[in-house]
C-alpha positions in Angstrom: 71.2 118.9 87.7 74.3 118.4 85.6 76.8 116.1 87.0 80.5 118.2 86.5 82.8 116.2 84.4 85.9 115.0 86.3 89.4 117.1 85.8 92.0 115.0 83.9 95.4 116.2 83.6 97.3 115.3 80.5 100.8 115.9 78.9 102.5 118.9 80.5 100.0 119.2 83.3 100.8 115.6 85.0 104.5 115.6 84.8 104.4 119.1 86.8 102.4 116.7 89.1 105.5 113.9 89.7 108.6 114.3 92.2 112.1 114.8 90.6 112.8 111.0 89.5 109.3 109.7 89.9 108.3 107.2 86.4 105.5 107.8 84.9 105.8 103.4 83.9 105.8 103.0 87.9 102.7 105.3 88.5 101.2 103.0 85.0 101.8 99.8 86.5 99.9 101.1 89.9 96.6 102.1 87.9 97.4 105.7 88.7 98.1 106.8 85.3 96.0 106.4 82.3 97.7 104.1 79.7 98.0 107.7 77.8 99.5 108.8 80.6 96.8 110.6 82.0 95.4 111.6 85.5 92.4 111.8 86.7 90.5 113.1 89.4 90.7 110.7 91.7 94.2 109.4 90.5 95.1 112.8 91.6 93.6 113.1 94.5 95.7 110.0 95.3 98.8 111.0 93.7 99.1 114.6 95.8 98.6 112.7 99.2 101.2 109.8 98.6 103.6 112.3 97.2 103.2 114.8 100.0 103.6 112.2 102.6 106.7 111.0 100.7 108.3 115.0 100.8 107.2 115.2 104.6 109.4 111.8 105.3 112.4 112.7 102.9 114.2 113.8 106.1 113.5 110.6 108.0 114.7 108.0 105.2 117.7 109.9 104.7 118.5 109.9 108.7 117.5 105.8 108.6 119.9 105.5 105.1 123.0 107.3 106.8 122.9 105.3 109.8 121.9 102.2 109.2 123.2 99.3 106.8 119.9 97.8 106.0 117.0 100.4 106.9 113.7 98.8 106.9 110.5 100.5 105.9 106.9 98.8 107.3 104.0 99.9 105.9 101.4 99.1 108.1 97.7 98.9 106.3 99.2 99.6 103.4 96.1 99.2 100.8 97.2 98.9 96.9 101.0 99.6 98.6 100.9 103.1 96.8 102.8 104.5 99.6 105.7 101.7 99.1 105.8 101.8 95.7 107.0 104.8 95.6 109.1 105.3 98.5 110.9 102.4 96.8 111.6 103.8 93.6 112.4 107.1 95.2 115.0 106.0 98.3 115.4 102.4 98.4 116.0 101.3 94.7 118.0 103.8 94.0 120.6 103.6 97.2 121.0 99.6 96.5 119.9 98.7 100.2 117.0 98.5 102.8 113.6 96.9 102.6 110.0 98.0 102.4 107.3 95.6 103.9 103.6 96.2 103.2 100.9 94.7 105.6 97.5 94.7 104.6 94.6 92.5 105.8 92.7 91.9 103.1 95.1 89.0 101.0 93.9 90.4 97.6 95.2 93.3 97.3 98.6 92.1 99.1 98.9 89.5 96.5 98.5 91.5 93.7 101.0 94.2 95.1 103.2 91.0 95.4 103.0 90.3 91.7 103.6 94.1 90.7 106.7 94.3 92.6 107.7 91.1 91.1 107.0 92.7 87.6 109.0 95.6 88.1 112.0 93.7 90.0 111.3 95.5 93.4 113.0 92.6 95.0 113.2 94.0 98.3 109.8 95.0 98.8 107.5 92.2 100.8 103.9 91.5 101.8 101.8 89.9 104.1 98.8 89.3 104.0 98.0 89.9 108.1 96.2 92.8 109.8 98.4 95.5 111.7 98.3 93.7 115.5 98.6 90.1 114.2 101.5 90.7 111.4 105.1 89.0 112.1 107.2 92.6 112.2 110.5 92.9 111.6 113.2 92.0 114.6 114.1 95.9 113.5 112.2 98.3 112.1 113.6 102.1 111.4 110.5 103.4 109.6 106.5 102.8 110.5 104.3 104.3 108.0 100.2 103.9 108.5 98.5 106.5 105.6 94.3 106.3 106.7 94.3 102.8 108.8 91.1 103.1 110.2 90.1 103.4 113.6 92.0 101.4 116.2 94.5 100.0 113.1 96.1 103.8 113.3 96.6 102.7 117.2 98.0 99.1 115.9 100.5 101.0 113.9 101.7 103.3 116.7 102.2 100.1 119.1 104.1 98.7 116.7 106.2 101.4 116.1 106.6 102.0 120.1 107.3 98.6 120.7 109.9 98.5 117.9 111.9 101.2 119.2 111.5 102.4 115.5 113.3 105.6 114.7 110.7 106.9 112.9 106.7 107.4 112.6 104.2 108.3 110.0 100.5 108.6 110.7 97.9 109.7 108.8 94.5 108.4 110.9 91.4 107.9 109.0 88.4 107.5 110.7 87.7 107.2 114.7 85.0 106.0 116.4 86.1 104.3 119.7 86.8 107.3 121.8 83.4 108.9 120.9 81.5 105.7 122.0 83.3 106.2 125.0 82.7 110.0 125.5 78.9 109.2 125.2 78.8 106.2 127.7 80.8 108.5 130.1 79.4 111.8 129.9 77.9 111.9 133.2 81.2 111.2 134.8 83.4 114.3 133.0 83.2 116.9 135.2 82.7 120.7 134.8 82.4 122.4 131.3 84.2 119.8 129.1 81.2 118.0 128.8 79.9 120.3 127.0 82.6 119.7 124.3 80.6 116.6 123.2 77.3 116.7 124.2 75.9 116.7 121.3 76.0 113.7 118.4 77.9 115.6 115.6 80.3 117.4 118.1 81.2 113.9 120.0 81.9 112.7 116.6 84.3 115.5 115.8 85.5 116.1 119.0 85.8 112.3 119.8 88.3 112.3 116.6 90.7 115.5 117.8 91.0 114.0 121.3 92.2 110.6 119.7 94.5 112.1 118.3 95.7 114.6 120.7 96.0 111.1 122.9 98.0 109.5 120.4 100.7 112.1 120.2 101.2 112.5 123.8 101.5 108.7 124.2 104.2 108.7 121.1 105.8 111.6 123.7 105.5 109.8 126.7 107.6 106.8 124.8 110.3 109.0 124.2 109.3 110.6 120.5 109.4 114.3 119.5 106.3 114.2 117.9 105.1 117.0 114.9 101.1 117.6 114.0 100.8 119.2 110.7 98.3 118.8 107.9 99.2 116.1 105.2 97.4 117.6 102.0 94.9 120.4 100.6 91.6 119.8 102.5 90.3 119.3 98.3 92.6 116.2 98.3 91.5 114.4 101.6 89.0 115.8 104.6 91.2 113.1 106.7 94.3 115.0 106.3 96.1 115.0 110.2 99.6 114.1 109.9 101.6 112.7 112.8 105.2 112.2 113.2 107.2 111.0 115.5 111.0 110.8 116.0 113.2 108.5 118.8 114.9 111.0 120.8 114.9 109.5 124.5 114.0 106.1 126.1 110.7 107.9 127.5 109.2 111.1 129.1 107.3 111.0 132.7 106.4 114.6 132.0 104.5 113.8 128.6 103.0 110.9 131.0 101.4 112.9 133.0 100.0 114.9 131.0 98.4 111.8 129.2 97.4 110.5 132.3 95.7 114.1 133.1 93.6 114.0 130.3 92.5 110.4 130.1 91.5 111.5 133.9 89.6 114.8 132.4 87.6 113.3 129.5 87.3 109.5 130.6 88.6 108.2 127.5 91.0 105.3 127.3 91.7 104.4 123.6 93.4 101.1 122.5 96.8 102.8 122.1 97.0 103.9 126.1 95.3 100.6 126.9 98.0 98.9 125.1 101.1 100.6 126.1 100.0 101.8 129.2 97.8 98.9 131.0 97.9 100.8 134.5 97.1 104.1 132.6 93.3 106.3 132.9 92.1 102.1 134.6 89.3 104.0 136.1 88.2 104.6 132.4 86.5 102.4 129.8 
């Protein structure tokens, strides 16, 4: 069988591809562009989910710019910094104020983010080199960004952000598995017909996956965020492709509590979000 060759977009084609003001040198200097200036497959792929996230969280960054003297952007699990990059050149560089800072675990791809934003005078981007729930944040962050931190590091990011008070949160989860270990050490004590929802292997999985994040948007209500589930990207571009986002409106909501506390109750999960934020919350549970 024929392996298909891999789409490349050249000339015309990629710059139909870029936001209004977005440099093809900037997308170079990140690896995402050919030195011809091509794009390819996976470049793409890439490309469509970083700029999609970055038209979804246009409103945010302009709330954070016309209300605060020095917004600050964190970037939790932030990978090859992609997701900064951009948001840099886009809002921060050119309004002459505010910071982005990148965490990412593993120190070699922090470092050489480091060195690229020292290349292209990004002076007010930073990095650390720490993992999500062991970074030194910010006294005040505005903006908490986590694009497919895997697992429990999505629930990192969301503490963070909760504990932060930040204005404003952007989730995209990758992959979950804690809630589905749970689901299957627990079965026997979910009562009536939900069990059924994940008694098999592959539905647990999937199901497993849906709940977390059902659980993580009622906790981001329960602290007081209006919270919006929508899908990030064309299901060609990512098959992780959930979208959360959360805005500050009150201190916190009892009624978005309960509800969280109800279905911890129904399904016996208690992911490391609720365990965090909410120690007295589903305790029966895992």
């Amino acid at each position: 069988m024929t392996t298909p060759a891999r789409r490349a977009l050249k000339g015309q084609q990629v710059r139909r591809e870029l936001l209004p003001n977005q440099s093809p040198e900037l997308l170079r200097a990140l690896h995402l562009l050919t030195r011809e200036g091509h794009l390819n497959a996976d470049a793409l792929r890439k490309l469509k989910q970083v700029n999609h996230l970055v038209g979804l969280l246009q409103p945010a960054l302009e709330d954070v710019f016309a209300r605060y003297e020095e917004p600050v952007l964190v970037d939790a699990g932030s990978g090859n910094a992609y997701l900064g990059f951009v948001l840099y050149e886009l809002f921060f560089k050119p309004a002459g104020k505010g910071s982005v800072v990148s965490l990412e675990g593993r120190a070699e791809l922090s470092a050489r983010a480091a060195e690229r934003a020292a290349a292209l005078g990004f002076s007010r981007m930073a990095f650390q080199a720490a993992h999500i729930d062991s970074a030194a944040w910010p006294e005040r962050v505005h903006v908490v960004t986590a694009l497919h931190a895997c697992d429990t590091a999505t629930d990192d990011a969301l503490v963070a952000a909760a504990r932060a008070n930040a204005d404003h949160v952007a989730v995209v989860p990758c992959c979950q598995a804690e809630v589905a270990a749970q689901l299957k050490a627990h079965r026997a004590e979910v009562e009536g017909p939900v069990a059924e929802l994940f008694s098999h292997p592959w539905h647990r999985r999937e199901f497993g996956s849906h709940l977390t994040n059902v659980l993580r948007a009622l906790a981001l209500e329960a602290c007081g965020y209006s919270v919006t589930v929508t899908e990030l990207a064309g299901w060609e571009h990512s098959l992780k492709n959930e979208l959360i986002l959360g805005k500050k409106v009150r201190k916190d909501n009892p009624q978005a509590r309960a509800r969280l506390e109800g279905l911890l109750a129904a399904t016996r999960a208690r992911p490391k979000l609720v365990r965090v934020l909410f120690p007295g919350l589903g305790a029966a549970a895992p």
